[in-house]
VMD Tcl script that draws the C-alpha trace (Angstrom):
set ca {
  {22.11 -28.23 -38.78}
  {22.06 -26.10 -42.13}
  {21.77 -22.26 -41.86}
  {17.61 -23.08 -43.13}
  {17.00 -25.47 -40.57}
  {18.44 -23.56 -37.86}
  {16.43 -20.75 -39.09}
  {13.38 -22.18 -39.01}
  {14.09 -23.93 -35.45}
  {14.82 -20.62 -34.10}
  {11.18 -19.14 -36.21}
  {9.47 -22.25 -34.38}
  {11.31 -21.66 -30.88}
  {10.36 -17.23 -30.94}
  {6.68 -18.53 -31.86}
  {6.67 -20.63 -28.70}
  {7.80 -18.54 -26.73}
  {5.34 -15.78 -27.92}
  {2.80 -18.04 -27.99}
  {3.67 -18.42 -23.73}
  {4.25 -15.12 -23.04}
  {0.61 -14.05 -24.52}
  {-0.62 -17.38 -22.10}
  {1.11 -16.54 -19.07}
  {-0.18 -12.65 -19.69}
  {-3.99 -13.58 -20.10}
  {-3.32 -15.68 -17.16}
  {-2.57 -13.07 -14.95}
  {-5.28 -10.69 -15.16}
  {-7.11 -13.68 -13.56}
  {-10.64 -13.39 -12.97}
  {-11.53 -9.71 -12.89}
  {-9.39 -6.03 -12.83}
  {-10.02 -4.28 -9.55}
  {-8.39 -0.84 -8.99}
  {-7.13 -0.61 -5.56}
  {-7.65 3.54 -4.33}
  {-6.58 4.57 -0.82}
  {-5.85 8.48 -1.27}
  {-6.65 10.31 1.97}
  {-7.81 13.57 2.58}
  {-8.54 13.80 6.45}
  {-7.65 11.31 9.02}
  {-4.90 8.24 7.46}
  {-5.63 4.97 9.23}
  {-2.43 3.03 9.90}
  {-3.79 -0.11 8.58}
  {-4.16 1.04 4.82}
  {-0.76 -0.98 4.06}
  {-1.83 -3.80 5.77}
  {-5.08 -3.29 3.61}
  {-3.57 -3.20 0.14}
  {-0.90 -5.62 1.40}
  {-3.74 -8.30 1.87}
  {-5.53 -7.43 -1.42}
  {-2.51 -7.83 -3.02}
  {-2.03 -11.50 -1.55}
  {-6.19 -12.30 -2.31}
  {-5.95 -11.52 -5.53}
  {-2.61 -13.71 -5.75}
  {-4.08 -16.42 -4.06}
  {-7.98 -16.05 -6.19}
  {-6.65 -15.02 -8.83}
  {-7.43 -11.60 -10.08}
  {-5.49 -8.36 -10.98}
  {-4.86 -5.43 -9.33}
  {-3.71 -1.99 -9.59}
  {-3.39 0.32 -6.60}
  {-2.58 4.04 -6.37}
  {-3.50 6.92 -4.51}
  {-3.49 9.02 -7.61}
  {-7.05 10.79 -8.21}
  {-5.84 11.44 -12.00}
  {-6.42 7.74 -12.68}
  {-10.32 8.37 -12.92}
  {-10.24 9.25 -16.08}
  {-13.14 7.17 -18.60}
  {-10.52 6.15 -20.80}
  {-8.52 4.71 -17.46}
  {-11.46 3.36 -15.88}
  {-12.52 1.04 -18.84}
  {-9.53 -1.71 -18.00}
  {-11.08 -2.15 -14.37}
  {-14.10 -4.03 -13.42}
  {-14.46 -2.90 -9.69}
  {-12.88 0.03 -7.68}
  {-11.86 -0.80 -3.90}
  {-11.77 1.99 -1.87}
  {-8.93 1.26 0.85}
  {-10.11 3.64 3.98}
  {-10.21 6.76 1.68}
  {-11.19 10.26 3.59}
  {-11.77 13.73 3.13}
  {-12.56 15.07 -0.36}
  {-10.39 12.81 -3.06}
  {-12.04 13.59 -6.30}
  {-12.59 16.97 -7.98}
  {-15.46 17.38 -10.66}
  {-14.37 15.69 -13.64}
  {-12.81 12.94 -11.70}
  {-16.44 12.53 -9.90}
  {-18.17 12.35 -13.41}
  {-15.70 9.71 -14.23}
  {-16.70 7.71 -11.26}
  {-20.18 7.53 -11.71}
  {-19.96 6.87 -15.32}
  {-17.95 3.87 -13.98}
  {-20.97 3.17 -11.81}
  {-23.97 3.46 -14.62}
  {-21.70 0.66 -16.87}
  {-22.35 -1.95 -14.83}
  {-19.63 -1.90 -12.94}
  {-18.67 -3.02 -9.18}
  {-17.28 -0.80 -6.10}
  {-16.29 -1.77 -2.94}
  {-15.74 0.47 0.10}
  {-13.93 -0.66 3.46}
  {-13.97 1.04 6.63}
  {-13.56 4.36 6.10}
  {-14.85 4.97 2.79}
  {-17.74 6.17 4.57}
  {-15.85 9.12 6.13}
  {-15.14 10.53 2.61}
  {-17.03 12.87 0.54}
  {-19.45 14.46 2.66}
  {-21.11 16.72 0.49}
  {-21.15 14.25 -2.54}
  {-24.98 13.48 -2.11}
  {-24.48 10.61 -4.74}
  {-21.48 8.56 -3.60}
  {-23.74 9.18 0.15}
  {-26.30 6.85 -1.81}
  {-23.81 4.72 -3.02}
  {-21.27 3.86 -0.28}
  {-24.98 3.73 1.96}
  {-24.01 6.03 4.67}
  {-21.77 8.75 6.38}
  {-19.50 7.78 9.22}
  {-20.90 9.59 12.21}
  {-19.64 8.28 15.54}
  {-17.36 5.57 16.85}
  {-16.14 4.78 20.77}
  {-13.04 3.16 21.96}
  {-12.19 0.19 20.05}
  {-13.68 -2.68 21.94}
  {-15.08 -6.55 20.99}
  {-18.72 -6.56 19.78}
  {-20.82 -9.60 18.99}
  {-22.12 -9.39 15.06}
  {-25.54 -10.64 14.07}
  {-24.86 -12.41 10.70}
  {-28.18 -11.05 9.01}
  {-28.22 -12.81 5.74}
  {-25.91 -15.69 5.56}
  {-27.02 -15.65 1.30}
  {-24.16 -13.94 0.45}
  {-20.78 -14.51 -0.68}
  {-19.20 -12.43 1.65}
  {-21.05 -14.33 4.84}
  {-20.95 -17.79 3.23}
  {-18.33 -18.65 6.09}
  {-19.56 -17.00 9.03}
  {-21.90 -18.37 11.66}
  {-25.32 -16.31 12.90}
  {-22.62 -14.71 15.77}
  {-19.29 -13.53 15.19}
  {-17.62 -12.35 17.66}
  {-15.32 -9.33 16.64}
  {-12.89 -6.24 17.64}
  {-12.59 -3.37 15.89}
  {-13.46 0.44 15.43}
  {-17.27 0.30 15.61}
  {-18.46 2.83 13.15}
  {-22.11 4.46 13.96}
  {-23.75 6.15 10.64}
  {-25.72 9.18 9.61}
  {-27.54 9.58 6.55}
  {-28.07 5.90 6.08}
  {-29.72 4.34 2.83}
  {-32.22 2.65 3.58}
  {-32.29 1.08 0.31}
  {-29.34 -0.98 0.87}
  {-28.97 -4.70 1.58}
  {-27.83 -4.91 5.40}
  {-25.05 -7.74 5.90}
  {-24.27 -7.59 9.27}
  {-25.13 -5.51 12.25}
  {-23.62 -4.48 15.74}
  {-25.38 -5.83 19.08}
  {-25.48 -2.90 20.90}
  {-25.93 -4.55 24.44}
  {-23.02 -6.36 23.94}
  {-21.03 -3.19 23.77}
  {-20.19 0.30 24.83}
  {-21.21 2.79 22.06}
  {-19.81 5.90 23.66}
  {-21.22 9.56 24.46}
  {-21.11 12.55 22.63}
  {-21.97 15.78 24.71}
  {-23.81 14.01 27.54}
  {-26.04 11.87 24.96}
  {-25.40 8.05 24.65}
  {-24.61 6.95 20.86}
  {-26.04 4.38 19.06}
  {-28.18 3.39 16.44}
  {-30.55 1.05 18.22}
  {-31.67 -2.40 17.25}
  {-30.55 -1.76 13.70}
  {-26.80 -1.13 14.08}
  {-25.66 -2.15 10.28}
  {-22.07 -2.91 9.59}
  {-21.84 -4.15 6.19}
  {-24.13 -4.49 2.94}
  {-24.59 -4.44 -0.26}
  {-26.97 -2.99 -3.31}
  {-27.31 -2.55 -6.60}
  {-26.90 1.22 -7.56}
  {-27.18 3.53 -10.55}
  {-26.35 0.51 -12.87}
  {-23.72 -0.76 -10.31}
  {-22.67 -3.03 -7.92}
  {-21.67 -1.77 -4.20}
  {-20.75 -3.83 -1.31}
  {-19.60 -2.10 2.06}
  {-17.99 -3.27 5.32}
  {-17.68 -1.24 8.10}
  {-14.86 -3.60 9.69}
  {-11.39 -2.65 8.96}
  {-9.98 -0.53 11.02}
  {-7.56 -2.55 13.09}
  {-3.78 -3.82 11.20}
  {-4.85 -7.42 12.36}
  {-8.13 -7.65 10.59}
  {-5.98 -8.16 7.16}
  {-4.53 -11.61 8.73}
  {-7.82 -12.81 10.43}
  {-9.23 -15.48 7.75}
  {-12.57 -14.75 8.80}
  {-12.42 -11.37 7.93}
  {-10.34 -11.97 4.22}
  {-13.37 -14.21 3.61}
  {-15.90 -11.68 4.25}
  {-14.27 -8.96 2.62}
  {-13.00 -11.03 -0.92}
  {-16.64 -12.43 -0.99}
  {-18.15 -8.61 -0.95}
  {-14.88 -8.08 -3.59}
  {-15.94 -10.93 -6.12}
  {-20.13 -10.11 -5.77}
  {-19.17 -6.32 -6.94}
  {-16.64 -7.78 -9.67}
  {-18.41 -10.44 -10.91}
  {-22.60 -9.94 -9.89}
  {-23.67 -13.62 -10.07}
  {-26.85 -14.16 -8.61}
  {-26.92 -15.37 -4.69}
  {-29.36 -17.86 -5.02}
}
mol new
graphics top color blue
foreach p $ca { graphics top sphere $p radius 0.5 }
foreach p [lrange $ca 0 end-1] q [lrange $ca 1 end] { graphics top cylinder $p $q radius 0.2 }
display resetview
């Protein structure tokens, strides 16, 4: 092979190889972005590894990126823009100042998607918008314990699998300062459980115990579930199906029916 030829075999071979590189790279951001955000300000639940452990592996196996970090400086607008949805991973306590918060709802009002698991609820109290949002403040929970779910609209992506009952264990969250605008998913049968006491009084929420929805909000997308708590939720199939199917709604917002 003359030194021409060889050169332009070599041109041809770095082209290829571009050429599969770009491929490969387009490839991997899959489907959708999701950001992946489990910073902590009050109580740390043990299973937020096993959490972003099984995201991880979801968005291997359905193919979608992700990013996780529990660094509030990443809610910026400029960062924001590469994601399509934000997971929050049992986040607590206060984990955004100001112009971090602004960044968020911005995020929001684009169209884009959030999802909140488990404890997401028992973070920013005295953020009256993400209270809308997420749907609720955590209030209460007892001992964890098995609970039969009422599958309350089997429409939904993240339900498609489950059957009218589901029997379950877990931390049963109770809520305070509930939306009433939002979607309700699922919902705890109280007389198949013991909700606990607080000071004497019995907890509960009555006959309308929700444990996951979904709405659309300020321009966004929010699904929530309530389950979550426990390290062996993120191997229980059941449970990856219910909480990828709330992941893709948010991400993608195709219509249910």
């Amino acid at each position: 092979m003359n030194l021409f030829n060889r050169m332009s075999f070599l041109k041809c071979l770095a082209l290829i190889c571009f050429i599969m590189t770009a491929s490969i790279g387009i490839q991997a951001q899959g489907q959708f972005r999701a950001l992946v955000f489990s910073k902590t300000q009050g109580f740390r639940h043990q299973s937020i590894p096993n959490a972003v452990k099984a995201i991880k592996n979801l968005a291997n196996d359905r193919v979608f990126s992700v990013y996780t970090t529990e660094d509030a400086t990443v809610f910026t607008d400029e960062s924001l823009k590469k994601y399509d949805l934000i997971i929050l991973a049992s986040t607590t306590g206060n984990i955004l100042n100001d112009e971090q918060k602004e960044a968020f709802k911005k995020f929001v009002q684009s169209g884009k998607g959030v999802v909140g698991i488990h404890s997401a609820t028992d973070t920013e109290y005295e953020w009256e918008w993400y209270t809308k949002m997420i749907g609720g403040q955590f209030k209460h929970h007892p001992a964890q314990q098995t609970v039969k779910i009422d599958v309350v609209d089997q429409d939904h992506p993240s339900t498609y699998h489950l059957a009218k009952k589901w029997l379950w264990t877990d931390e049963l969250y109770e809520y305070q300062n509930f939306n009433e605008d939002v979607h309700i998913l699922l919902q705890l049968d109280e007389n198949t459980y013991d909700t606990g006491a607080r000071n004497g009084k019995k907890m509960g929420m009555g006959a309308v115990h929700p444990i996951a929805w979904c709405h659309e909000y300020d321009g966004g997308r929010v699904f929530y579930t309530g389950l979550g708590h426990v390290e062996s939720a993120y191997k229980d199939p059941d449970f990856l199906n219910h909480l990828y199917g709330g992941i893709w709604w948010a991400a993608k917002g195709y219509p249910l029916k």
